[in-house]
Z-matrix of the N, CA and C atoms (Angstrom, degrees):
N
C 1 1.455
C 2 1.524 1 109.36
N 3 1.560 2 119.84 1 141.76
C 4 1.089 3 114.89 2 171.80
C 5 1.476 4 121.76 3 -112.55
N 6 1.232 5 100.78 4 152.17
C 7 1.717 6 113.53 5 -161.66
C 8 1.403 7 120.21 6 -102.34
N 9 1.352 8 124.22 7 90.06
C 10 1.351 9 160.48 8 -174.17
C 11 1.786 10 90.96 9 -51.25
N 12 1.327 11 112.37 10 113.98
C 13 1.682 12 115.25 11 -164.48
C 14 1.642 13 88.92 12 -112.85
N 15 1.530 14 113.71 13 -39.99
C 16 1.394 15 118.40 14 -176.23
C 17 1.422 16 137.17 15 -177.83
N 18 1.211 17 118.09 16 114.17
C 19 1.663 18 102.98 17 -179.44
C 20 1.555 19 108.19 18 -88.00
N 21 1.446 20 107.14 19 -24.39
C 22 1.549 21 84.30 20 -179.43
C 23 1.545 22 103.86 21 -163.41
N 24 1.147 23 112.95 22 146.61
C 25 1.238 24 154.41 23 -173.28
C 26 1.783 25 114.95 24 -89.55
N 27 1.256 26 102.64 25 150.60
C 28 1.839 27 97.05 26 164.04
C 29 1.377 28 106.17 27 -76.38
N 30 0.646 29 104.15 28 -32.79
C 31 1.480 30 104.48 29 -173.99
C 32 1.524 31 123.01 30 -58.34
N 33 1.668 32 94.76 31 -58.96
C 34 1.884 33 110.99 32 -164.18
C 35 1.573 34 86.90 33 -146.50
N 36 1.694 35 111.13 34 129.68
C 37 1.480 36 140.92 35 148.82
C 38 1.209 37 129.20 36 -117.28
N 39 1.637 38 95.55 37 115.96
C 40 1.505 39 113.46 38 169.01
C 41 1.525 40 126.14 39 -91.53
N 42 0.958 41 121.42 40 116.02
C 43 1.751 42 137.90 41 -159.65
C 44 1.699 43 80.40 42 -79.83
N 45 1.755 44 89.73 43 138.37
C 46 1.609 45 97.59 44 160.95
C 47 1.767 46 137.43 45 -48.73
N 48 1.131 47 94.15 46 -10.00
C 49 2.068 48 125.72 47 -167.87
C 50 1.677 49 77.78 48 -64.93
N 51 1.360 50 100.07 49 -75.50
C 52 1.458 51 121.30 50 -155.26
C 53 1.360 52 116.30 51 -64.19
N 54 2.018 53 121.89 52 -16.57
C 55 1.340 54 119.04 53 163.13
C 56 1.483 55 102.64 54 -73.72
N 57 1.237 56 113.22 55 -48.33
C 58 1.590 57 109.16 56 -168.09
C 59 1.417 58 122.25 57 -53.90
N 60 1.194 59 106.86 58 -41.16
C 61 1.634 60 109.89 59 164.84
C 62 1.312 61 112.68 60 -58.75
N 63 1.374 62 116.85 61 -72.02
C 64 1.894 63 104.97 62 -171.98
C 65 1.485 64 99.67 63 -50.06
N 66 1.245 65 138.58 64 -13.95
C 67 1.523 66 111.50 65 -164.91
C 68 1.799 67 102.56 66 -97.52
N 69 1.376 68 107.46 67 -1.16
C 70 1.358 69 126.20 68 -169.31
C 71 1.715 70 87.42 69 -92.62
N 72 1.223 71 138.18 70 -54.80
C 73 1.222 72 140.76 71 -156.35
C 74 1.278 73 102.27 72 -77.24
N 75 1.366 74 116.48 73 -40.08
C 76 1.429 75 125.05 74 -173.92
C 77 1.903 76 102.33 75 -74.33
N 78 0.972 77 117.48 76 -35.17
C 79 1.000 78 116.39 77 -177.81
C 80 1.946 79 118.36 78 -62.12
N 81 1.371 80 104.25 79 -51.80
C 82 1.187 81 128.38 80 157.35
C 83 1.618 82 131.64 81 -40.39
N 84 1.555 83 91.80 82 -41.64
C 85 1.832 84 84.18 83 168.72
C 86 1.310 85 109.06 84 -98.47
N 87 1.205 86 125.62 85 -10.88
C 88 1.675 87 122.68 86 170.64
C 89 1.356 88 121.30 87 109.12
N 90 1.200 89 101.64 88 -3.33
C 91 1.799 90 107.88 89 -155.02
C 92 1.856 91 97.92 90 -101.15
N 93 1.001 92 136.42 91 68.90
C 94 1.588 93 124.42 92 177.85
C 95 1.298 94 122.13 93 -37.04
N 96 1.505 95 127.88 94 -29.72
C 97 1.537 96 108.40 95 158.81
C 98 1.178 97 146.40 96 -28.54
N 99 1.452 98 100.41 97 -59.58
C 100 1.132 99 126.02 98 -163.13
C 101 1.909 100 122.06 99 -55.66
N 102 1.390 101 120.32 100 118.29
C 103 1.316 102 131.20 101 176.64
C 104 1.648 103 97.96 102 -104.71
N 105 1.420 104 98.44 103 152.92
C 106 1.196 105 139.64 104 167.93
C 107 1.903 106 103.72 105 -71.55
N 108 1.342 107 92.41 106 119.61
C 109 1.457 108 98.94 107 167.63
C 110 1.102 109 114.94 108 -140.85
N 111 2.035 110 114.84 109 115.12
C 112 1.086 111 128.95 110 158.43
C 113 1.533 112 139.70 111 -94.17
N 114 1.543 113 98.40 112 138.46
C 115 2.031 114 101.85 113 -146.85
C 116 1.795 115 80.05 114 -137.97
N 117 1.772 116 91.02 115 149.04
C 118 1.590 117 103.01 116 168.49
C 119 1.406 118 109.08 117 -119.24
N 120 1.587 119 130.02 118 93.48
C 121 0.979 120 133.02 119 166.53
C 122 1.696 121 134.27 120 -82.67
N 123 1.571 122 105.92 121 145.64
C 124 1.622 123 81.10 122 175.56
C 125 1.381 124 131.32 123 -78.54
N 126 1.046 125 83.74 124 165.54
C 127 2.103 126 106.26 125 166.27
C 128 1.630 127 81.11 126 138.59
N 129 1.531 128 112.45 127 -145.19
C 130 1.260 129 162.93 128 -170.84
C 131 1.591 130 101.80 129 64.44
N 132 1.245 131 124.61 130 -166.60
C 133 1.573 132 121.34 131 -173.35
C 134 1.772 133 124.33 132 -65.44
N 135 1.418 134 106.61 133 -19.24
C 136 1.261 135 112.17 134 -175.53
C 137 1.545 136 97.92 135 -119.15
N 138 1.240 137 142.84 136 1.62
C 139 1.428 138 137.19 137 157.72
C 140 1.861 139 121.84 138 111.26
N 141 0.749 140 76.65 139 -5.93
C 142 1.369 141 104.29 140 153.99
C 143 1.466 142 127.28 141 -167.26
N 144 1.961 143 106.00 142 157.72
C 145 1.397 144 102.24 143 -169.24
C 146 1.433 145 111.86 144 -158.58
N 147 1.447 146 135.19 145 147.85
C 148 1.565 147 142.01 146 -146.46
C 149 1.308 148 88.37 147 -96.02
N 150 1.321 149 111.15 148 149.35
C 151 1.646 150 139.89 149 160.88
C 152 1.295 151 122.16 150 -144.18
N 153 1.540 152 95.28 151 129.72
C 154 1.643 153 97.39 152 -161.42
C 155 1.680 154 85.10 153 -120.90
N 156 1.740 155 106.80 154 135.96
C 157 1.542 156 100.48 155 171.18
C 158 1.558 157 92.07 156 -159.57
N 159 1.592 158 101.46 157 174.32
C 160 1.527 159 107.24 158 -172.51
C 161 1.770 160 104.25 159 -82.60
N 162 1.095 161 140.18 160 176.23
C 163 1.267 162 147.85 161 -147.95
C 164 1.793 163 111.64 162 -177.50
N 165 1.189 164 135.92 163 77.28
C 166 1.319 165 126.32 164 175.39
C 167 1.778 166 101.25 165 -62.54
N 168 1.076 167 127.96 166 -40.13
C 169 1.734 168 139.59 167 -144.09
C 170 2.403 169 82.68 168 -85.29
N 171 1.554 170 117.79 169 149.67
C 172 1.155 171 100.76 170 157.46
C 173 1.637 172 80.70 171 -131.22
N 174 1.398 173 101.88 172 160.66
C 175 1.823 174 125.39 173 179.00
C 176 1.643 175 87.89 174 -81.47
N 177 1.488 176 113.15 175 166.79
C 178 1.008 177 146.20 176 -175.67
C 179 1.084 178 98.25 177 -71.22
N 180 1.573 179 125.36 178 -67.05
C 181 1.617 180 145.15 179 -179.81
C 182 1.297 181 102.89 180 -75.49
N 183 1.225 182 140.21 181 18.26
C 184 1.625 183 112.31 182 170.14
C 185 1.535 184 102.69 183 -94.15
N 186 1.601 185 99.97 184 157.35
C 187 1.327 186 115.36 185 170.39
C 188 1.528 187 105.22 186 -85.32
N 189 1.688 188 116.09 187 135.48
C 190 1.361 189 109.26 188 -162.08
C 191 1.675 190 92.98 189 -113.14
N 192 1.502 191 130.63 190 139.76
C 193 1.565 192 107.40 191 162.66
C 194 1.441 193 91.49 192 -129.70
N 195 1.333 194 97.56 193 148.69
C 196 1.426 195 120.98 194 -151.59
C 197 1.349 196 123.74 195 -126.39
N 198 1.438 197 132.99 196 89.85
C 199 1.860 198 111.32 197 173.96
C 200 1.598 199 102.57 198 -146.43
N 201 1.404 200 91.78 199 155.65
C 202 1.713 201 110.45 200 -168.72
C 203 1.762 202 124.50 201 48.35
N 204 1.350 203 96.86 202 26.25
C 205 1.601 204 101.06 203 179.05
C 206 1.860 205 104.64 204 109.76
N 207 1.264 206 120.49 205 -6.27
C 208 1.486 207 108.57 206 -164.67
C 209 1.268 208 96.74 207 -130.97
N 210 1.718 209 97.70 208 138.13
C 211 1.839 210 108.87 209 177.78
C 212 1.285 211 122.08 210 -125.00
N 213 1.133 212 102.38 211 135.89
C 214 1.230 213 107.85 212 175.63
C 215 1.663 214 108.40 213 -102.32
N 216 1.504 215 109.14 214 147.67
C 217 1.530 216 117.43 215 174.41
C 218 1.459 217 129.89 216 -143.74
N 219 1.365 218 107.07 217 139.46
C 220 1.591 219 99.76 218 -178.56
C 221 1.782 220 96.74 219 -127.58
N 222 1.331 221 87.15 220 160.78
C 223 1.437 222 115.70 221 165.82
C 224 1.578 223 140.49 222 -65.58
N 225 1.278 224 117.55 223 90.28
C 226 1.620 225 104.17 224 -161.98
C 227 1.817 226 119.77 225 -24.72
N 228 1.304 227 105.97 226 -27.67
C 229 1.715 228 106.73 227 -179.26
C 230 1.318 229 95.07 228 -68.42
N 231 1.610 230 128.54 229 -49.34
C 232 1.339 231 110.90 230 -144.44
C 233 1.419 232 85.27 231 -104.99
N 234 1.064 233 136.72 232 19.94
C 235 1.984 234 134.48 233 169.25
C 236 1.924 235 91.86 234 -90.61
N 237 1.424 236 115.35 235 -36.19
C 238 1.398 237 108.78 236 166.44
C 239 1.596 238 131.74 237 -40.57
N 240 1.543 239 103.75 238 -45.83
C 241 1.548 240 108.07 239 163.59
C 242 1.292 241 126.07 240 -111.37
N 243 1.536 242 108.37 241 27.40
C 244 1.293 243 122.14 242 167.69
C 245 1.766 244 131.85 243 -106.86
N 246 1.398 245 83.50 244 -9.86
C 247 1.279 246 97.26 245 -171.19
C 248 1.818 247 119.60 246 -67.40
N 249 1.445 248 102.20 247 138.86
C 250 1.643 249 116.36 248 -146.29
C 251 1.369 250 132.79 249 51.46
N 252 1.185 251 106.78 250 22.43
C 253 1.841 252 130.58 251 164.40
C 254 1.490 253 105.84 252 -47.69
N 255 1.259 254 111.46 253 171.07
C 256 1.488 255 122.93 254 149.86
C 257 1.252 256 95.15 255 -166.34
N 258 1.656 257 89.82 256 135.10
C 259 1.658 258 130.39 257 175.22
C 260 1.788 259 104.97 258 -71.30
N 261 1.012 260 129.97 259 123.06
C 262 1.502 261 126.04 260 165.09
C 263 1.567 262 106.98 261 -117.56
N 264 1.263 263 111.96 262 -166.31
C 265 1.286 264 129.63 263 166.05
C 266 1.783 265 94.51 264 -155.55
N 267 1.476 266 116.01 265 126.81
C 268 1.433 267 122.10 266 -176.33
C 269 1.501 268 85.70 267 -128.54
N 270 1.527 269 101.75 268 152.69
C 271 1.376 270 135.80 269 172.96
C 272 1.600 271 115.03 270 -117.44
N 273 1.276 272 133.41 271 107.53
C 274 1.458 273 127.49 272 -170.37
C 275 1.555 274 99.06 273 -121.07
N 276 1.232 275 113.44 274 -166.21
C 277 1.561 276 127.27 275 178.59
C 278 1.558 277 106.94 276 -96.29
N 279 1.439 278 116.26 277 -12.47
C 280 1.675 279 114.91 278 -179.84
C 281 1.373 280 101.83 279 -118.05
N 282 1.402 281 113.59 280 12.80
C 283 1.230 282 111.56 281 160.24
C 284 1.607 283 122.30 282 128.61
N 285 1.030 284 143.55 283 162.91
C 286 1.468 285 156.24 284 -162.51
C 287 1.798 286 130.38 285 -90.62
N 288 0.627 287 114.78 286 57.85
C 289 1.767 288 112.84 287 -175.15
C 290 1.620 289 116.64 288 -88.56
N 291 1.421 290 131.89 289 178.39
C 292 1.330 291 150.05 290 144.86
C 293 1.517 292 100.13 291 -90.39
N 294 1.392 293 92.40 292 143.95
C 295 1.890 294 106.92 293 -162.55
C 296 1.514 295 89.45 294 -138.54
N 297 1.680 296 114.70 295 130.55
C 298 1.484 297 111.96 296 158.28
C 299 1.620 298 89.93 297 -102.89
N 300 1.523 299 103.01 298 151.78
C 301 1.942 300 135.77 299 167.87
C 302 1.091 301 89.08 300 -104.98
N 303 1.505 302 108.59 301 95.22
C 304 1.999 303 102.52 302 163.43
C 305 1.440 304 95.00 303 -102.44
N 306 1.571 305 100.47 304 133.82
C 307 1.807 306 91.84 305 159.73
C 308 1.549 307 108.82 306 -86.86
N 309 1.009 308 124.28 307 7.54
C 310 1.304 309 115.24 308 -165.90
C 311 1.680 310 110.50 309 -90.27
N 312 1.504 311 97.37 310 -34.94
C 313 1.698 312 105.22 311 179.02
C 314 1.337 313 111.27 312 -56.08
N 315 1.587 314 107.09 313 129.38
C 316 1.554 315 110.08 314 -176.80
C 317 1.549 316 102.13 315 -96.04
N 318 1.506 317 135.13 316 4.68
C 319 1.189 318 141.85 317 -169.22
C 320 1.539 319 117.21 318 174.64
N 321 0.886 320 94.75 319 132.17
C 322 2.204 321 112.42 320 -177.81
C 323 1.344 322 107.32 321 -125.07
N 324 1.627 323 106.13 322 150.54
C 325 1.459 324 115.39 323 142.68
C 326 1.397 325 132.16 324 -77.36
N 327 1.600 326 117.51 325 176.28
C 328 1.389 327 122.04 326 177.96
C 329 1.492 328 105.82 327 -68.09
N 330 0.952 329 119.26 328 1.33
C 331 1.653 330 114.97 329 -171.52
C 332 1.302 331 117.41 330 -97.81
N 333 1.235 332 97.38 331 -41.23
C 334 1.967 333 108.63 332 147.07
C 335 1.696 334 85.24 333 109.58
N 336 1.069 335 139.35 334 7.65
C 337 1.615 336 141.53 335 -156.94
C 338 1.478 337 105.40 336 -118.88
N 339 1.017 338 101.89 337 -35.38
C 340 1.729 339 104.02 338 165.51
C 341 1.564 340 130.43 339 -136.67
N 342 1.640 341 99.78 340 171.80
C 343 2.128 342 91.15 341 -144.49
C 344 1.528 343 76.96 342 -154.42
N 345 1.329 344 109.10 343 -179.11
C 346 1.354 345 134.48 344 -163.57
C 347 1.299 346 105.21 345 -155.24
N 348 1.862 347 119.46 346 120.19
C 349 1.546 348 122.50 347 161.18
C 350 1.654 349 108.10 348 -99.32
N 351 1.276 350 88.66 349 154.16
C 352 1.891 351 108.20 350 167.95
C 353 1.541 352 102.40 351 -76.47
């Protein structure tokens, strides 16, 4: 049995959408280590911008959220402009992505990948 540590945090929420997929991806490349690590780096059109990639290694300091075997992790820098986020995974008719809900972004692009704080 696996032991459900957390879906969500004050900080950072991950919608069930968004476990089922990484555990679908993870499943697919073969490798069971491997966690999901989400980071807000700069550049993109509004000055900062999300990156989501696989991660076998976890930092000392990351915040880990955790259920049915699959983790997700962020970076204390990027939990700074993440904080009260939620991680999804949406399915539309033009197509499928991972979506962060920052309330914090005071401005985004059409690309949905990068945002802008005050």
């Amino acid at each position: 049995m696996t032991e459900n540590i957390a879906t969500e945090l004050p900080e950072f929420r991950v919608t069930d959408a968004a476990f089922q997929r990484v555990a679908d991806l993870i499943k697919d490349d073969g490798r069971e280590d491997l966690k999901l690590r989400v980071q807000v780096l700069g550049g993109g059109c509004s000055g900062f911008q999300y990156d989501f990639g696989f991660d076998p290694e976890v930092g000392d300091e990351d915040l880990k959220i955790e259920k049915d075997g699959v983790t997700v992790l962020v970076d204390p820098v990027s939990m700074e402009y993440l904080k009260g986020s939620e991680f999804d995974y949406v399915e539309e008719l033009i197509g499928s992505s991972f979506q962060v809900k920052n309330p914090n972004a005071t401005a985004s692009c059409g690309c949905g990948t990068s945002f802008s704080v005050m």
